[in-house]
C-alpha positions as CSV (number, residue, x, y, z in Angstrom):
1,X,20.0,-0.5,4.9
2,X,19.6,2.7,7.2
3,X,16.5,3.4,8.3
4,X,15.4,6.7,6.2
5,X,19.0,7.6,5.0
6,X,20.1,9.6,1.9
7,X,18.5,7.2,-0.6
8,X,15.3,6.7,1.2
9,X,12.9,5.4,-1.0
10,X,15.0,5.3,-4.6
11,X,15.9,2.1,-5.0
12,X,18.2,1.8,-7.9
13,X,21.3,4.0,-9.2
14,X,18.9,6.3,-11.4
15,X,16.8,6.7,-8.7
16,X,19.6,8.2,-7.0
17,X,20.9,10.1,-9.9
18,X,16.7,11.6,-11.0
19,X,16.4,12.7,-7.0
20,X,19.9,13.8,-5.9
21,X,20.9,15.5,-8.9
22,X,18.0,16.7,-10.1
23,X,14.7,16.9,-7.5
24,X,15.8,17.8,-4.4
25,X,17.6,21.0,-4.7
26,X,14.3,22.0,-6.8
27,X,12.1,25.1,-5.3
28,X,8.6,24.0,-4.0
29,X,5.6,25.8,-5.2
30,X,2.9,24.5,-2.8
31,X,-0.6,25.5,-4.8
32,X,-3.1,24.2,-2.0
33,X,-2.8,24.6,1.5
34,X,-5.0,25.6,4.5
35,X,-2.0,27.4,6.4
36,X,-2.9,30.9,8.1
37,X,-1.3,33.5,6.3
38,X,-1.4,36.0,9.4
39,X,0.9,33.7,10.8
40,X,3.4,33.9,8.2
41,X,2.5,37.8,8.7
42,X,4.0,37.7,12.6
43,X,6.5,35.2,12.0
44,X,4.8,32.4,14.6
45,X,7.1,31.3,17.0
46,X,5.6,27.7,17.9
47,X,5.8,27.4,21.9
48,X,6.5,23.7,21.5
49,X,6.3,20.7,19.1
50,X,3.1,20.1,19.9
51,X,1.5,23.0,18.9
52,X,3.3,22.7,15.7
53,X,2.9,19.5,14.7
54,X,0.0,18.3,16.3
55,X,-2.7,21.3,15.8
56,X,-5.3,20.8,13.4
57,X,-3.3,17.7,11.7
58,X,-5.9,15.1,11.2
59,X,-3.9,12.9,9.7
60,X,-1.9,12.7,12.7
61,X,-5.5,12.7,14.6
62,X,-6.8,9.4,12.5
63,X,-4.1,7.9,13.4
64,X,-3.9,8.3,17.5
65,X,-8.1,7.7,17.0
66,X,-7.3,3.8,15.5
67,X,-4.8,3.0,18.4
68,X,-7.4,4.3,20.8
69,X,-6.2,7.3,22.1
70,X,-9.0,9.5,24.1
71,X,-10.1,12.4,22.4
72,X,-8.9,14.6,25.5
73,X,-5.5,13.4,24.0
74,X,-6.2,14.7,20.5
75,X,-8.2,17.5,20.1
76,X,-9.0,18.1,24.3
77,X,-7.5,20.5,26.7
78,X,-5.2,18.5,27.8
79,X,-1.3,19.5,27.0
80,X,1.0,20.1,24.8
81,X,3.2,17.3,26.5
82,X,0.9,15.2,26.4
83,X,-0.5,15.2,23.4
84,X,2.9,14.7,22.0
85,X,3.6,11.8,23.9
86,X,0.7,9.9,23.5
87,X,1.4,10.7,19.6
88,X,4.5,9.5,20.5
89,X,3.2,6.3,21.6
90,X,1.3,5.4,18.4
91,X,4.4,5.8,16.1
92,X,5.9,2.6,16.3
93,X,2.6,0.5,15.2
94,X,1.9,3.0,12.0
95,X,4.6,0.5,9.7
96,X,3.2,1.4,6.2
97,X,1.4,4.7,7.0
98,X,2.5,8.0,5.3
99,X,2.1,10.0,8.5
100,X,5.2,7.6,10.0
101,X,7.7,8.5,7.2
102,X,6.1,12.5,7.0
103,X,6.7,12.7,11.1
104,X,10.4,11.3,10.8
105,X,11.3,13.3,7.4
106,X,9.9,16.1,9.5
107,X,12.1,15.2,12.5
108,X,15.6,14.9,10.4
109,X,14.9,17.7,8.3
110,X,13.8,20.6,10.5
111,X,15.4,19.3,14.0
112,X,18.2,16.7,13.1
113,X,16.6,14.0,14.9
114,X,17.5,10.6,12.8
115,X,15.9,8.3,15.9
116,X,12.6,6.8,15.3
117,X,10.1,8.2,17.9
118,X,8.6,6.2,20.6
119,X,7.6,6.2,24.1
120,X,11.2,5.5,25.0
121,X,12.2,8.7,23.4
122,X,9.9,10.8,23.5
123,X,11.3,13.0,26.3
124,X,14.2,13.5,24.6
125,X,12.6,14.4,21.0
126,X,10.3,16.7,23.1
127,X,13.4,18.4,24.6
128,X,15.5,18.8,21.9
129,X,13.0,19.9,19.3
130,X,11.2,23.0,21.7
131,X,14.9,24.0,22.7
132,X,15.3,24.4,18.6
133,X,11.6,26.3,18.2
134,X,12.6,28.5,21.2
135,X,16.1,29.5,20.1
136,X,16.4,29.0,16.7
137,X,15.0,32.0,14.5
138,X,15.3,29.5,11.2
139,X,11.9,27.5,13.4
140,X,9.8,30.8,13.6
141,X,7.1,30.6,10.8
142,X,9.2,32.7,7.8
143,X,12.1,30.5,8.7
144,X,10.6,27.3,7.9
145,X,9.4,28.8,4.6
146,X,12.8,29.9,3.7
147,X,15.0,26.7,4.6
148,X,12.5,24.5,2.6
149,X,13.1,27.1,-0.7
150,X,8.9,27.3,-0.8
151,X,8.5,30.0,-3.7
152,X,4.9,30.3,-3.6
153,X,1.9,29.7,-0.5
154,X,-1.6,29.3,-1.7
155,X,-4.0,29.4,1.3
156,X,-7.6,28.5,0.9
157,X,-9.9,31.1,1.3
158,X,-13.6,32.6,1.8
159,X,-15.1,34.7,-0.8
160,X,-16.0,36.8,1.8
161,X,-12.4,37.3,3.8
162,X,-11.0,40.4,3.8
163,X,-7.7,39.4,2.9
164,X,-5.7,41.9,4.6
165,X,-2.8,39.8,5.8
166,X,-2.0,39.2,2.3
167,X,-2.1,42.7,0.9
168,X,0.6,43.2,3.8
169,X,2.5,39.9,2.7
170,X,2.4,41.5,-0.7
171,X,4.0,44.4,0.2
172,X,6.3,42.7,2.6
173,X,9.8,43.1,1.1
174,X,11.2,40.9,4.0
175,X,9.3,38.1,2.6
176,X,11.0,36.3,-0.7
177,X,7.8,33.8,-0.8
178,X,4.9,34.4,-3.0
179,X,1.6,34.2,-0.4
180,X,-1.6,34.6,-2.5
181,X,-5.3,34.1,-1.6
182,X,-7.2,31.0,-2.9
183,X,-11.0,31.3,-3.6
184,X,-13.1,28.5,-2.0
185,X,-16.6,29.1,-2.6
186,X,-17.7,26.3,-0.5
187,X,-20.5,27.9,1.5
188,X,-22.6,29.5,-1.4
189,X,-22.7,26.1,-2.7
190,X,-24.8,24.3,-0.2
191,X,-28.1,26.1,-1.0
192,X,-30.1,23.1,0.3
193,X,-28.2,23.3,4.0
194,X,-29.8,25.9,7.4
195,X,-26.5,27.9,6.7
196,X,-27.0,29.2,3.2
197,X,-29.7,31.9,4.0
198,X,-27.4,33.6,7.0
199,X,-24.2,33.3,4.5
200,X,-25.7,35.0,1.4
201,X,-27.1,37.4,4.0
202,X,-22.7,37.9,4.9
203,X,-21.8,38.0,1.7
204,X,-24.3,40.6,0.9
205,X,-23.3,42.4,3.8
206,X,-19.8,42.5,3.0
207,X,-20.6,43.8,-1.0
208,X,-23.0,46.3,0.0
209,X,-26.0,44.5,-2.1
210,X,-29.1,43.0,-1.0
211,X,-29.5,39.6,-2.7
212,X,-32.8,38.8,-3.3
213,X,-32.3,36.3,-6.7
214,X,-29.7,34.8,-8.2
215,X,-28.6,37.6,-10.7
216,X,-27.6,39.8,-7.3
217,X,-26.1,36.9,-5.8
218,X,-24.0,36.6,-9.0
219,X,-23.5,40.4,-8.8
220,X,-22.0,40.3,-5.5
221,X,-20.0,37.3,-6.5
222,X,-18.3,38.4,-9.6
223,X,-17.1,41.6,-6.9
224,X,-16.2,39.2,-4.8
225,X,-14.0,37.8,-7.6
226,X,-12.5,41.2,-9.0
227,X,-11.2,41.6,-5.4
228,X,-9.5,38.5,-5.2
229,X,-8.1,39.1,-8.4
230,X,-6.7,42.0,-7.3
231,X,-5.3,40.6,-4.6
232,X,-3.3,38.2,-6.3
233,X,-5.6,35.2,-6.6
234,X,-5.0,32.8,-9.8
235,X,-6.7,30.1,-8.1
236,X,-10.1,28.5,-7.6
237,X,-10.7,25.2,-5.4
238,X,-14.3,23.1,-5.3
239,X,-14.7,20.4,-2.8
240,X,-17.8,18.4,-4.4
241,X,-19.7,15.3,-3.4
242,X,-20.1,14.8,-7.1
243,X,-20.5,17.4,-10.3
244,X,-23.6,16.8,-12.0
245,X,-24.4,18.4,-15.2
246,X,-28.0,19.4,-15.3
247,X,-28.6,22.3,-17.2
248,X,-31.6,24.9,-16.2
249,X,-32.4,28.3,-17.4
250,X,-31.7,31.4,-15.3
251,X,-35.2,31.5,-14.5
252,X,-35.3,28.1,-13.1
253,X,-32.3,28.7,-11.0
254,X,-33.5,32.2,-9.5
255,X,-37.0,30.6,-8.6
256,X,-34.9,28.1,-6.5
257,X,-32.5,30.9,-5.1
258,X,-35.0,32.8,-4.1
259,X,-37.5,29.8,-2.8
260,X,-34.1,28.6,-0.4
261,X,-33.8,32.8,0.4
262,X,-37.2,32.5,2.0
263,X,-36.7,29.5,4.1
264,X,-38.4,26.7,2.1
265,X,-37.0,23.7,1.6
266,X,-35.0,23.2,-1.7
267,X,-34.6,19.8,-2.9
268,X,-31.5,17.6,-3.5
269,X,-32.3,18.0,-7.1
270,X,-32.6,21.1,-6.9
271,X,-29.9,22.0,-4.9
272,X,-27.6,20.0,-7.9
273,X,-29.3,22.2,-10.6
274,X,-28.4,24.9,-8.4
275,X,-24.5,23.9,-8.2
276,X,-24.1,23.5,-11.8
277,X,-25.8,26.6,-12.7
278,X,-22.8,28.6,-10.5
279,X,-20.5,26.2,-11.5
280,X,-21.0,27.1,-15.2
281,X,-21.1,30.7,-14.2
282,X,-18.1,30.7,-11.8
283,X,-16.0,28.8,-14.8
284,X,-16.5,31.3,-17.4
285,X,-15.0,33.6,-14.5
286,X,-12.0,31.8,-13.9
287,X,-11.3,31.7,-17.7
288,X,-11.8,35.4,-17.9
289,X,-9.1,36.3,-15.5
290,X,-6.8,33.3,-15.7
291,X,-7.2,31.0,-13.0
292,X,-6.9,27.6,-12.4
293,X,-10.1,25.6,-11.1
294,X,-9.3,23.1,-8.7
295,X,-11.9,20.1,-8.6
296,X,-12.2,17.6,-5.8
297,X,-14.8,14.9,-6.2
298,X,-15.8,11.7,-4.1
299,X,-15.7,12.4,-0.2
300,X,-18.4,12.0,1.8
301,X,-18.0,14.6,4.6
302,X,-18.7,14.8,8.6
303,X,-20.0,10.8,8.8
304,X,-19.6,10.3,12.2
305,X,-22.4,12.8,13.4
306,X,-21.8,12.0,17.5
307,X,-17.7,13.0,16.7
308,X,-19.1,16.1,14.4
309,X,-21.2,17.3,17.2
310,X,-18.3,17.0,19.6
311,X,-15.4,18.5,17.8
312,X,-17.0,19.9,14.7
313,X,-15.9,19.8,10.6
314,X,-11.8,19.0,9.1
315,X,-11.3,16.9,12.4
316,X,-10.8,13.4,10.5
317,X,-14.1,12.1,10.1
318,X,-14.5,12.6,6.5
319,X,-14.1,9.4,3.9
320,X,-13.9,8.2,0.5
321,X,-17.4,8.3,-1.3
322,X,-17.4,5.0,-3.3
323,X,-20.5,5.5,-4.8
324,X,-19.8,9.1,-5.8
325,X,-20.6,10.1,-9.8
326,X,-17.7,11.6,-11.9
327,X,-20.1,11.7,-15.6
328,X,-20.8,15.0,-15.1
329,X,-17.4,16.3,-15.1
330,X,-17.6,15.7,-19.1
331,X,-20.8,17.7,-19.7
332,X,-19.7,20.5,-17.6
333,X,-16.2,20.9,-18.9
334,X,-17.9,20.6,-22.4
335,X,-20.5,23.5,-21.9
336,X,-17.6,25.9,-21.2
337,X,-15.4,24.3,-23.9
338,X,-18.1,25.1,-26.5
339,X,-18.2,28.4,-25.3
340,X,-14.4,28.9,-25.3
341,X,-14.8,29.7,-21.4
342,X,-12.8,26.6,-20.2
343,X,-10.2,27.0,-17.3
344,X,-7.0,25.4,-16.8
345,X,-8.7,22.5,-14.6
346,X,-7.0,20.3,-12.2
347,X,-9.3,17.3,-11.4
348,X,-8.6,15.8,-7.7
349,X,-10.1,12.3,-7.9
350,X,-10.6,11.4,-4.2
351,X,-11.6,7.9,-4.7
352,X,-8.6,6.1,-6.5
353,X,-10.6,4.0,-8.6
354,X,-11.8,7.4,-10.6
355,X,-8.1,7.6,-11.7
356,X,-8.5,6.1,-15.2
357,X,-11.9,7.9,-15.9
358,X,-10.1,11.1,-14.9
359,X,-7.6,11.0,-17.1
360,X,-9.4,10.2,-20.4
361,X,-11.9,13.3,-19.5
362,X,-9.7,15.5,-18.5
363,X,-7.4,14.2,-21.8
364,X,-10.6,15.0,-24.1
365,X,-10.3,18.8,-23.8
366,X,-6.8,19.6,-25.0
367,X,-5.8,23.6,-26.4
368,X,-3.5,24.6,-28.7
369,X,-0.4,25.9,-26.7
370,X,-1.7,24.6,-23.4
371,X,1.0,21.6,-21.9
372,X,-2.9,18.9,-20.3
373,X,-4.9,22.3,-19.8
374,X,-6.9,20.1,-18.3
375,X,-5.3,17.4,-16.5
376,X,-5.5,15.0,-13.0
377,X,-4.4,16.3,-10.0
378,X,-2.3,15.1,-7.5
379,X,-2.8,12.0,-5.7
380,X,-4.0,13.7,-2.1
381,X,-6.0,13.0,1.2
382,X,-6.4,9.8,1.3
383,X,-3.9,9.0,-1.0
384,X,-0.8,10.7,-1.1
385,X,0.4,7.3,0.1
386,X,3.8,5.7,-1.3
387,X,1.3,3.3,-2.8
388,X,-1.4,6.1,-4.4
389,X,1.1,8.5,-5.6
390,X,2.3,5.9,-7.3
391,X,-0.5,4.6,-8.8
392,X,-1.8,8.2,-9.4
393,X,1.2,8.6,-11.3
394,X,1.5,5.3,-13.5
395,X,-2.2,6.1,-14.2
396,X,-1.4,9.7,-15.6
397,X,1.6,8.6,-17.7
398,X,-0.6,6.0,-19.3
399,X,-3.7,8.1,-20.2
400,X,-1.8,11.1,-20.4
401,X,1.6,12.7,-20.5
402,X,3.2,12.5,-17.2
403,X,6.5,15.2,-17.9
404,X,3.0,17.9,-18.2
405,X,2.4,17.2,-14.7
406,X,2.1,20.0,-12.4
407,X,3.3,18.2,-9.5
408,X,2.6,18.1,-5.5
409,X,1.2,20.1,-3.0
410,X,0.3,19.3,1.0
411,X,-3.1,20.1,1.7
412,X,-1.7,21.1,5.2
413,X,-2.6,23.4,7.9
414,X,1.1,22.8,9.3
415,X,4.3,24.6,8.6
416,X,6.0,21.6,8.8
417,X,4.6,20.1,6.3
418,X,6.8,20.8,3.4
419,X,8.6,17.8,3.3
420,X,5.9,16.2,1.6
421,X,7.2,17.4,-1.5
422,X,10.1,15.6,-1.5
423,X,8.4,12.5,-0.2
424,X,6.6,12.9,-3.6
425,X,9.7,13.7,-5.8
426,X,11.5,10.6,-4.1
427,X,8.7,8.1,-5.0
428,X,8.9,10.3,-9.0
429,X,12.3,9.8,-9.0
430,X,12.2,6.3,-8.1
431,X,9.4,5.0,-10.5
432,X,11.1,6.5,-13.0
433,X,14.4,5.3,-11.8
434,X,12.5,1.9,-12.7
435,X,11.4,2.5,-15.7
436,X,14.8,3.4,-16.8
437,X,16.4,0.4,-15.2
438,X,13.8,-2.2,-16.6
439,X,14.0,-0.7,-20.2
440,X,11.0,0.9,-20.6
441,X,13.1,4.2,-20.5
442,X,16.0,5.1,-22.4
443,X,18.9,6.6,-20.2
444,X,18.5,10.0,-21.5
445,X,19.8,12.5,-18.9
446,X,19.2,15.2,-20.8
447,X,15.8,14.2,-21.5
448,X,15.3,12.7,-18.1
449,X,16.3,15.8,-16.1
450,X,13.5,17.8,-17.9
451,X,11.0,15.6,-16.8
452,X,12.1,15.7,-13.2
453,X,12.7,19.3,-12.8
454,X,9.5,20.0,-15.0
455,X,6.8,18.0,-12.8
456,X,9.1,19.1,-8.8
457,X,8.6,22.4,-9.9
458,X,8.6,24.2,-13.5
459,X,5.4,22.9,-14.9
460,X,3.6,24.1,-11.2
461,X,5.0,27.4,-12.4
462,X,4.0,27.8,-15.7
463,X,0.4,26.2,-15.1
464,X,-0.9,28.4,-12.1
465,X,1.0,31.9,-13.9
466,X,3.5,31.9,-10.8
């Protein structure tokens, strides 16, 4: 078999026919990404592979990290060159790893480069691919966008950002992809933390409203909110430790809001009654104007504190939280069910075992009209491995329905990132492809080619408002 040909990854006839046919010729509409949308605003030109590939990928950066690579290599000061080449180096050791079948789909789709990198090569590959970036207008940023048929961009976003590159994407008739804000509330979260004071202080800043308790710091908020609506937002994304569901009146919460405002310590406790309370609030928000609330639970964040000091936060030193609690979820999607103030919800279950438990509580708050208003999200992070997609998968088609899937997305800061998605829709196709083969499936084509185009793309679509 060719290494990475045509029919990569399907390995039966309806494989082929699900991907081929149906999959790959499918738009993508990547919901969650931490891409820069100014540089979509200039058209980046990448000076070399490096800088595209390479910057701010810590996927890329775990990996050179495990075959020893100095830091100076990874995120130092040394080059561009050689960066790339001791990347280079680590390739042929990562046999099983999703960043060695992303980095050579990456290679063959964007630069034509079918040879597995290597040490031996790497001169070569580094020739050929910045002699494409430097004189081929299809590499510059838009380019990219356009030759992988990426209808919609979601970047991840600051309450507080002004948002000015996209109002001028927006406008942008050049531009035939969607690029809208994403609202990630991440800071106003961590009340118990040295930042929060100086934040709210920002944010109050930015609104024109001095927050002094917890009704002006949802005052600022919900303006906050109205201006990201405005600017296209539909989506909302939470990185949790956990969700826990504990309940406090306002009162409670303001004396704790306004005790962290003056410096005192706030406990951990606290600081969960404190999340819950603006989770609740910030829900009922969502509903109001449409979004989708994006949950991530189980990571345990910054655990190498000497590597933290060093190169700071989203460098590759965060990990799966094992002992992480997921029973909240259930009382918190419940208080804004009774209330009729439930979101579309997407549930990110970091830690792999949480699969199961995800899907009977996200399956446990269905709406009429709604295709799993509240449903699993993809399998990401640390598992959007050939393995943990499709696991995630098996596990959503058993406590759920899988053809009400809304699909993939890359969680990328890189451009080139894009052929994740059909990394994704090859291991679909394939599963299925099995399914179909073993029996378990009739061979419906009809039927089938719903399912496929539905979860690669239309069901993305219709669930985010796109």
């Amino acid at each position: 078999m060719t290494f990475m040909d045509k029919n990569f990854l399907l390995a039966g006839k309806t494989a082929e026919i699900l991907y081929h046919d149906f999959a790959s010729e499918m738009p993508i509409i990547d919901y969650h990404c931490h891409i820069d949308a100014g540089e979509i605003l200039e058209n980046k030109q990448f000076t070399d592979i490096s800088e595209a590939w390479l910057g701010g990928d810590h996927y890329k950066w775990r990996l050179m990290r495990a075959c020893g690579i100095e830091e100076k290599y990874i995120t130092g000061d040394s080059s561009g060159f050689e960066k790339f080449m001791a990347f280079a180096k680590t390739m042929p050791r990562a046999a099983g790893n999703p960043v060695y079948h992303w980095t050579h789909l990456e290679l063959q789709r964007f630069f034509g480069c079918k040879k597995p990198l290597c040490s031996e090569n790497a001169q070569e590959i580094w020739d050929s691919c910045n002699e494409k970036l430097s004189s081929n207008g299809r590499l510059r940023v838009r380019g990219i966008i356009d030759c992988m048929r990426v209808e919609a961009i979601v970047t991840t976003d600051d309450p507080i950002d002004d948002l000015e590159n996209h109002k001028q994407l927006a406008t942008d008739e050049t531009l035939k992809t969607k690029v809208l804000p994403g609202w990630r509330p991440g800071h106003i979260m961590d009340i118990e933390t040295n930042d929060f004071t100086s934040y709210v202080t920002r944010l109050g800043e930015k609104t024109g409203i001095k927050i002094e308790d917890y009704s002006a710091l949802k005052t600022a908020l919900l303006q906050r909110l109205n201006y990201f609506n405005e600017a296209g937002c539909r989506t909302a994304d939470h990185g949790l430790h956990q969700l826990s569901y504990l309940p406090i009146s306002d009162e409670q919460i303001n004396k704790i809001v306004i005790k962290s405002l003056k410096g005192e310590p706030v406990s951990s406790a606290e600081a969960e009654q404190y999340r819950c309370a603006l989770m609740i609030f910030l829900g009922k928000e969502y509903a109001k104007m449409g979004w989708v609330s994006e949950l991530h639970v189980g990571v345990m964040r910054n655990v190498n504190t000497n590597m933290y000091n060093k190169v700071g936060a989203n460098t590759g030193f965060d990990c799966i939280d094992p002992g992480a609690q997921i029973s909240g979820l259930a009382g918190y999607l419940n208080e804004l069910n009774i209330t009729d103030t439930l979101p579309k919800t997407l549930i990110f279950s970091i830690n792999p075992n949480f699969d199961t438990a995800v899907n009977t509580i996200a399956g446990s708050f269905p709406q009429e009209g709604i295709k799993s208003k509240v449903q699993q999200g993809s399998a990401w992070w640390f598992n959007d491995t050939f393995y943990g997609m499709e696991q995630q998968l098996k596990s959503f088609a058993e406590g759920g329905v899988l053809a009400n899937f809304v699909g993939m997305l890359t969680d990328s800061r890189s451009f080139l990132s894009y052929p994740r998605h059909e990394y994704f829709r090859r291991i679909l196709c394939n599963l299925i492809g099995e399914w179909v083969d073993s029996g378990k499936y009739p061979s419906d084509m009809k039927h089938l080619e719903i399912i496929i185009k539905d979860i690669s793309y239309n069901n993305a679509k219709s669930f985010f408002g796109f």
